[in-house]
C-alpha positions as CSV (number, residue, x, y, z in Angstrom):
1,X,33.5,-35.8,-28.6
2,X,33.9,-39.1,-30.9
3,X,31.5,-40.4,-33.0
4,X,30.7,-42.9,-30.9
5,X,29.5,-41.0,-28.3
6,X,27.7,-38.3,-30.5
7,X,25.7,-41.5,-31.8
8,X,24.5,-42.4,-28.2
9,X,23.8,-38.9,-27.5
10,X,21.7,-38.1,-30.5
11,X,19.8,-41.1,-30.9
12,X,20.2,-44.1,-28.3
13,X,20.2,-42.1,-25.0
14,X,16.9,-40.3,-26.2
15,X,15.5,-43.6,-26.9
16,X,17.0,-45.4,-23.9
17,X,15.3,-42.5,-21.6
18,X,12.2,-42.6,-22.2
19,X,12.0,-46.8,-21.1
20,X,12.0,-47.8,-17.4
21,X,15.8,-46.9,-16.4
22,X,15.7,-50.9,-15.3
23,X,13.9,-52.1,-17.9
24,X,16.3,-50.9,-20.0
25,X,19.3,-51.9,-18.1
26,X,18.6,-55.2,-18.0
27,X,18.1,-55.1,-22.1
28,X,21.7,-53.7,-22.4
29,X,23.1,-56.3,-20.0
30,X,21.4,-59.4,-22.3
31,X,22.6,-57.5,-25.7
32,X,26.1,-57.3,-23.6
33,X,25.8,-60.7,-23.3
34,X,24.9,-61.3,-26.4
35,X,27.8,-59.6,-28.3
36,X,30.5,-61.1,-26.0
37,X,29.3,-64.6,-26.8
38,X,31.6,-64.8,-30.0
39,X,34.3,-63.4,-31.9
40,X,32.9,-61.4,-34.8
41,X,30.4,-59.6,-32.3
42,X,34.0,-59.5,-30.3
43,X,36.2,-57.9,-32.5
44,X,33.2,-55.8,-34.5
45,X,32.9,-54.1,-30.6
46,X,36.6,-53.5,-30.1
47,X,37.1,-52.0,-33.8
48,X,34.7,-49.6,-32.8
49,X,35.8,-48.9,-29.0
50,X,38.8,-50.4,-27.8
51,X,41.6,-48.0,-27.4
52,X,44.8,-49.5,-26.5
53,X,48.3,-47.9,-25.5
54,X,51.1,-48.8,-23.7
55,X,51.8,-45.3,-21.6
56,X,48.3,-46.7,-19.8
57,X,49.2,-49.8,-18.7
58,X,49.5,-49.9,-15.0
59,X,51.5,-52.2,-13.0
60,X,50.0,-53.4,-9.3
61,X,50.8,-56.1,-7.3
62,X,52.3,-58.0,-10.4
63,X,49.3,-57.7,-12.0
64,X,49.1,-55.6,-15.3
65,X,46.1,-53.3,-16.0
66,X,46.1,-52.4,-19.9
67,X,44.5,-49.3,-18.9
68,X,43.5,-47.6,-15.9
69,X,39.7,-47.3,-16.6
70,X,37.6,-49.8,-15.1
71,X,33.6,-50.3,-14.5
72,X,32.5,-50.1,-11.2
73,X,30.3,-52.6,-9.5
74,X,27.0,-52.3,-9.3
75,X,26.4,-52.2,-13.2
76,X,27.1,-55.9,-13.8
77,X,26.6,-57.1,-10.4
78,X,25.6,-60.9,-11.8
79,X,29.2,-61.0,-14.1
80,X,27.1,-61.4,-17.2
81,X,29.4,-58.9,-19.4
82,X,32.7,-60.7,-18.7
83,X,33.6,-61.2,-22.7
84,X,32.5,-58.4,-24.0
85,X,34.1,-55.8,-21.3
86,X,37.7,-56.0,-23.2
87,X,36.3,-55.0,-26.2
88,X,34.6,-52.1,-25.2
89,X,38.1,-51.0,-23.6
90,X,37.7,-51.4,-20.0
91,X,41.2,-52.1,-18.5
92,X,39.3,-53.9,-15.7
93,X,35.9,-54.4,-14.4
94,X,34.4,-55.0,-10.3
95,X,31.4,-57.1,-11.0
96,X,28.6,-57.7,-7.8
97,X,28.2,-56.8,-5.0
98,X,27.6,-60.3,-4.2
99,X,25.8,-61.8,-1.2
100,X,26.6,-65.1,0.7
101,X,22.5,-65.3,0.6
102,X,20.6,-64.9,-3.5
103,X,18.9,-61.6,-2.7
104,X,15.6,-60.1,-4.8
105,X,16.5,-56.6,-3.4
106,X,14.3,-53.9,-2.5
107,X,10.9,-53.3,-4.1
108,X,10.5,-51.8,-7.7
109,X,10.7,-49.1,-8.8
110,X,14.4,-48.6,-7.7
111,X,16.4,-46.8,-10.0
112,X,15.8,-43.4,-11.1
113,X,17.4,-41.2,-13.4
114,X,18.0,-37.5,-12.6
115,X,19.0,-35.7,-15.6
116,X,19.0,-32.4,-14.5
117,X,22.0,-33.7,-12.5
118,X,23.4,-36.2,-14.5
119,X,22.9,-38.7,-11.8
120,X,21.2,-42.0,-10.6
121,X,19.0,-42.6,-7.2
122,X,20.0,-46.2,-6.8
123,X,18.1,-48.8,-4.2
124,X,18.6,-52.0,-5.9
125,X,19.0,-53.8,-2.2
126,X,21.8,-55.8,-3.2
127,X,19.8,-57.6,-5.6
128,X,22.3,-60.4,-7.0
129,X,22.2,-63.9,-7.4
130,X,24.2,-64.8,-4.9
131,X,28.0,-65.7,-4.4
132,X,27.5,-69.2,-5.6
133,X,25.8,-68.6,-8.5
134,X,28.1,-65.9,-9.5
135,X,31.4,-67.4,-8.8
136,X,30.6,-70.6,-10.8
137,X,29.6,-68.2,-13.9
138,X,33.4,-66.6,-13.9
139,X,35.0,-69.7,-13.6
140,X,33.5,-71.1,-16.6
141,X,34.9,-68.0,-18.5
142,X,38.8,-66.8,-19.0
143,X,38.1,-63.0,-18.5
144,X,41.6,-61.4,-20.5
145,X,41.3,-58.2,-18.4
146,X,41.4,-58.1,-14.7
147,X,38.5,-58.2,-12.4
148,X,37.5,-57.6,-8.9
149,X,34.7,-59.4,-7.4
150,X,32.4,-57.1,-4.6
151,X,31.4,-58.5,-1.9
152,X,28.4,-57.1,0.9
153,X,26.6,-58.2,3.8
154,X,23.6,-60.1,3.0
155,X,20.5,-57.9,2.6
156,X,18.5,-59.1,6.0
157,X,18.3,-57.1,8.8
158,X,17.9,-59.9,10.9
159,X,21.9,-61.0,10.5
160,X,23.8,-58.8,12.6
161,X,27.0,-59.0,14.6
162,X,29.3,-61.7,14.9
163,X,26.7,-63.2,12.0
164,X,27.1,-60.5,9.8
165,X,31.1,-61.2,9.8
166,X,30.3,-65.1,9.4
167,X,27.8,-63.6,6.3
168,X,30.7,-61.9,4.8
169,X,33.3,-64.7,5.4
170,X,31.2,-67.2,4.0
171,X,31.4,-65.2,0.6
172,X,34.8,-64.5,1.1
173,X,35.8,-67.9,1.4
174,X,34.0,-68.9,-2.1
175,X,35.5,-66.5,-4.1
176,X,39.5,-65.8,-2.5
177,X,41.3,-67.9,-5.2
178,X,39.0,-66.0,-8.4
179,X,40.1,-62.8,-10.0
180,X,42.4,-60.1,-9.7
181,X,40.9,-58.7,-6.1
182,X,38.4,-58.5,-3.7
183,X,36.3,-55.4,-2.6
184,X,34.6,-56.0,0.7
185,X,32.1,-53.4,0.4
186,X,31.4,-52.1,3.8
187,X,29.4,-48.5,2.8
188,X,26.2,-49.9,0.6
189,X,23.4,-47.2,1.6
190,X,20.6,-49.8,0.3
191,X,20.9,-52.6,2.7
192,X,19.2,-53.0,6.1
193,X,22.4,-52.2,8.3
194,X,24.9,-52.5,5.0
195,X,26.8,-49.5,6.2
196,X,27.4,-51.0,9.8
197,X,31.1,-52.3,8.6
198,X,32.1,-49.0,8.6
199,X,32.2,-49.9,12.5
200,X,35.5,-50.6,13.7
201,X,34.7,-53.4,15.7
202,X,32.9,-55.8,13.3
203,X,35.2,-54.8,10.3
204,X,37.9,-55.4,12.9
205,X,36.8,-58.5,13.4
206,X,36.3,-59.7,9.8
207,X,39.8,-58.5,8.7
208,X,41.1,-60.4,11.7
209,X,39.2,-63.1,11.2
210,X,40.1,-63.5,7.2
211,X,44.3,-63.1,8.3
212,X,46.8,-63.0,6.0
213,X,46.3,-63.5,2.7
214,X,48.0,-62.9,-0.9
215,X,45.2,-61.3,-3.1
216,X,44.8,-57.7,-3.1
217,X,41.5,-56.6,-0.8
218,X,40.4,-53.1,-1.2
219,X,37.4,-52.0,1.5
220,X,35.1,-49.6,-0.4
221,X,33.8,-46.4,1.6
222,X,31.2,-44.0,1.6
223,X,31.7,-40.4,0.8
224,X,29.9,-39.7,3.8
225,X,31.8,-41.4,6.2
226,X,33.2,-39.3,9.2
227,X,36.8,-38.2,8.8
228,X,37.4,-39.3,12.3
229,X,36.2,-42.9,11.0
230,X,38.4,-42.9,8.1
231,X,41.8,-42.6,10.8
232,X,40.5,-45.3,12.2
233,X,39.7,-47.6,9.1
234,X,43.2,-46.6,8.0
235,X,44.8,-48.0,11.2
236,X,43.1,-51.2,10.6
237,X,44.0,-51.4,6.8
238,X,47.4,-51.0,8.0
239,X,47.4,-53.8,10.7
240,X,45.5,-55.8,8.7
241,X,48.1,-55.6,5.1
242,X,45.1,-54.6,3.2
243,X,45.9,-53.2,-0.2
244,X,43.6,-50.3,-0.3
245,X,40.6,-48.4,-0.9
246,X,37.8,-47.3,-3.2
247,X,36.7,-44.6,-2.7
248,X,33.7,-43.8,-2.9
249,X,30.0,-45.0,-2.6
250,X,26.8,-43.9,-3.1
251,X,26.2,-40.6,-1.4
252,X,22.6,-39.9,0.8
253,X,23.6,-36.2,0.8
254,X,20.5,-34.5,-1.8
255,X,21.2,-31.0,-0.5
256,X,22.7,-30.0,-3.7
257,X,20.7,-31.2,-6.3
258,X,19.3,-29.7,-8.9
259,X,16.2,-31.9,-9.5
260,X,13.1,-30.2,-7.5
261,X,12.6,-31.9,-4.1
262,X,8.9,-32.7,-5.0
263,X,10.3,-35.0,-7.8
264,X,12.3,-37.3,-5.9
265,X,11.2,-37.0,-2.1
266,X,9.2,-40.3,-2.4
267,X,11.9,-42.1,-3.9
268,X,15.0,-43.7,-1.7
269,X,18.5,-44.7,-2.6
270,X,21.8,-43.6,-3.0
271,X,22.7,-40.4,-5.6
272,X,25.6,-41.8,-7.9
273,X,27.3,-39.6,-10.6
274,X,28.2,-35.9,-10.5
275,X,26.6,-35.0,-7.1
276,X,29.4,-37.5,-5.5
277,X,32.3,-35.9,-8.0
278,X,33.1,-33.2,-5.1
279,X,33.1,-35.8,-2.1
280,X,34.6,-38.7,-3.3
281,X,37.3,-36.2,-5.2
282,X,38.0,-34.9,-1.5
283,X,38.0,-38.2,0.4
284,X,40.7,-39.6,-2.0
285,X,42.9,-36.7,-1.9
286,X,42.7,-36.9,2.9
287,X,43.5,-40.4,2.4
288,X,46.0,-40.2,0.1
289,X,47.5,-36.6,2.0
290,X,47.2,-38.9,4.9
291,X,48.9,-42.4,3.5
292,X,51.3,-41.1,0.7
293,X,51.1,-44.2,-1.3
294,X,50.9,-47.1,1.3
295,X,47.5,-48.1,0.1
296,X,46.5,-48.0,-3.8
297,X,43.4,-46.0,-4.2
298,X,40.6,-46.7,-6.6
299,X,38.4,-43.4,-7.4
300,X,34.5,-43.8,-8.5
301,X,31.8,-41.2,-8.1
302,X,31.2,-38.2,-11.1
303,X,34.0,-39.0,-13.4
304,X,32.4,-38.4,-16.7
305,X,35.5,-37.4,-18.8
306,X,39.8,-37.4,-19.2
307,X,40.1,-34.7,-17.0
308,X,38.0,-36.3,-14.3
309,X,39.5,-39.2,-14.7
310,X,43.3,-37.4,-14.9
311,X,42.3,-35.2,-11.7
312,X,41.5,-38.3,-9.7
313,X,45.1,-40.1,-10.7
314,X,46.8,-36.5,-9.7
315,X,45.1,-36.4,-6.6
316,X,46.6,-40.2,-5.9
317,X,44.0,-42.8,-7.5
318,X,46.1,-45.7,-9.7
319,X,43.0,-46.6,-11.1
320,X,39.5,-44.7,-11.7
321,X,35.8,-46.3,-12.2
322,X,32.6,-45.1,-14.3
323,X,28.7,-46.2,-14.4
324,X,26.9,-43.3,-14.4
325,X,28.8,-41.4,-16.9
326,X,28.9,-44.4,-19.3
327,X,25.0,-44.4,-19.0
328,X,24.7,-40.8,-19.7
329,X,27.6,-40.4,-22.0
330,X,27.7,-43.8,-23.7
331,X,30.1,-46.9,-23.6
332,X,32.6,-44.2,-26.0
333,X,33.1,-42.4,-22.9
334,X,35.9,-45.2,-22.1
335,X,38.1,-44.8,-25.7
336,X,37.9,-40.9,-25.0
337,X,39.0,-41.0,-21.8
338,X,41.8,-43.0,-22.2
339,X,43.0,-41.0,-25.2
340,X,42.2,-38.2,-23.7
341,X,44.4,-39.6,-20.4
342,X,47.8,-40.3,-23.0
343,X,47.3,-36.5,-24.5
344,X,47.0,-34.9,-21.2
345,X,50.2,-37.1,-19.2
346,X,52.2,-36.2,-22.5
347,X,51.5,-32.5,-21.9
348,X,53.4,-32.2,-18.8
349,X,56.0,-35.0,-19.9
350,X,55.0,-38.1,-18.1
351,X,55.7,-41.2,-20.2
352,X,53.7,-43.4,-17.9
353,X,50.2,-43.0,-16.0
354,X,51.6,-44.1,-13.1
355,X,54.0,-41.5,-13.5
356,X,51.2,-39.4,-12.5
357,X,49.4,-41.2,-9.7
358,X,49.4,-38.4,-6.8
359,X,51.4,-35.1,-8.3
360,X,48.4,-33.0,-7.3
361,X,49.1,-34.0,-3.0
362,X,52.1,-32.0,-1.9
């Protein structure tokens, strides 16, 4: 463990925890801010975090990745942290989900902590500020690591059907020509009917509908999804050229918590963090048994360390995301992972990453 992360352990975390787990998320996005606004703040950051090496550079699509390590969306779902990602080492970052519609979300409270499990219950509701909003923020800032933009289904129950594909084109549309790629997320557990894309016939019908295209589009599933859905999901992503998949979501399965029931039967959401490690894990590894490196595959969900992180690239991931362990571990979780990921590919001989990318599947 590095010094950074000892520090958060020992005296941030035990301060951070005992504040309103949103209260105090939104504090660390406006100090985020904050320190990416300029230079010194910049490079002071990096000095202390950044961990750069050329065995982690990843090459997709023509588009380099200095590391595979990226945040996941959902922590910066506004794109507030653009400038100050780099420095804290991220090789890339997936900011939203965004909504064609400015959403408030669901009620507060809606974001719990579960320590006992190192996880999150998460019911934001989409709560963004909406695709316009967002997509003029990043083009008014020259982000120097790549970056995905999320995109969902409005949060109203009331858009349904053929509107729900118009909802999601509409965002689409605003945001094709901006970063790196595009996550249509089609598994968001928080939404009215958010999970409905996972229906072949309306995501049928956007894929169609948005046709060919050169970015990269990834379509992020749930870990709960039904295995005979996933065949069929595949089939479209193949008739469709779409690049590939995260993998996974928020998970609604609580049956192996440890928290007591009577703590958290009142509260809804989605569990993120090491409750999803075991399903996501095994949802990666089918699709990547099933599609031998047609589709690149992005793993989130309970990676908390380098041998998480490696496990998930063996299994067939390119690239792996955090939140949760960064909010239980601190931001020096991303510096040790990545050094941990060099000293565990040099220990079996691999002089890339990519080297690695699916040597577990045989």
């Amino acid at each position: 463990m590095g010094f950074q992360t000892r520090f958060y352990q020992l005296l941030l975390k035990p301060a951070f925890f005992r504040i309103d787990p949103e209260k105090i998320h939104e504090k660390i996005l406006k100090t985020g801010k904050f320190l990416g606004s300029n230079k010194i703040t910049r490079a002071i950051i990096s000095c202390c975090f950044n961990y750069q090496n050329k065995k982690l550079n990843v090459h997709l699509n023509g588009i380099m990745f200095p590391n595979p390590v990226g945040l996941a969306a959902g922590f910066d779902k506004n794109a507030r942290l653009m400038n100050i990602l780099p420095a804290v080492g991220f090789g890339f970052a997936e900011f939203g989900s965004m909504t064609a519609n400015a959403s408030k979300g669901n009620p507060k409270p809606r974001l719990f902590r579960l320590p006992k499990d190192n996880a999150l219950i998460v019911n934001y509701g989409l709560a963004n500020d909406g695709v316009e909003i967002i997509a003029q923020r990043v083009e008014k800032n020259n982000v120097i690591i790549p970056f995905g933009l999320s995109i969902a289904k409005t949060n109203d129950t009331s858009i349904k059907g053929n509107n729900s594909i118009e909802d999601y084109y509409r965002s689409y549309q605003r945001i094709k020509n901006l970063g790196a790629y595009i996550t249509i997320n089609i598994s968001c557990p928080n939404a009215g009917d958010g999970r409905s894309f996972e229906d072949v016939k309306l995501l049928g019908g956007l894929l169609k509908k948005i046709g060919k295209q050169d970015k990269m589009i990834f379509l992020k599933l749930s870990p709960d999804i039904a295995k005979k859905n996933v065949d069929k999901i595949i089939n479209l992503a193949e008739k469709y050229k779409i690049a590939g998949f995260v993998v996974a979501n928020l998970t609604h399965d609580r049956s192996r918590l440890k928290t007591p029931k009577k703590e958290i039967e009142n509260k809804k959401g989605g569990i993120s963090g090491m409750p999803v490690r075991e399903k996501s894990a095994g949802l990666l590894r089918d699709i990547y048994t099933k599609t031998r490196g047609k589709f690149i595959l992005v793993s989130v969900g309970g990676i908390f360390s380098a041998e998480d992180a490696y496990a998930r690239i063996k299994d067939g991931a390119s690239l792996v995301q955090v939140v949760t362990g960064m909010i239980y571990k601190g931001p020096g979780i991303i510096k040790e992972i990545n050094k941990g990921l060099v000293r565990l590919m040099e220990k079996e001989g691999y002089k890339s990453i990519q080297e690695a990318v699916g040597k577990n599947i045989v």
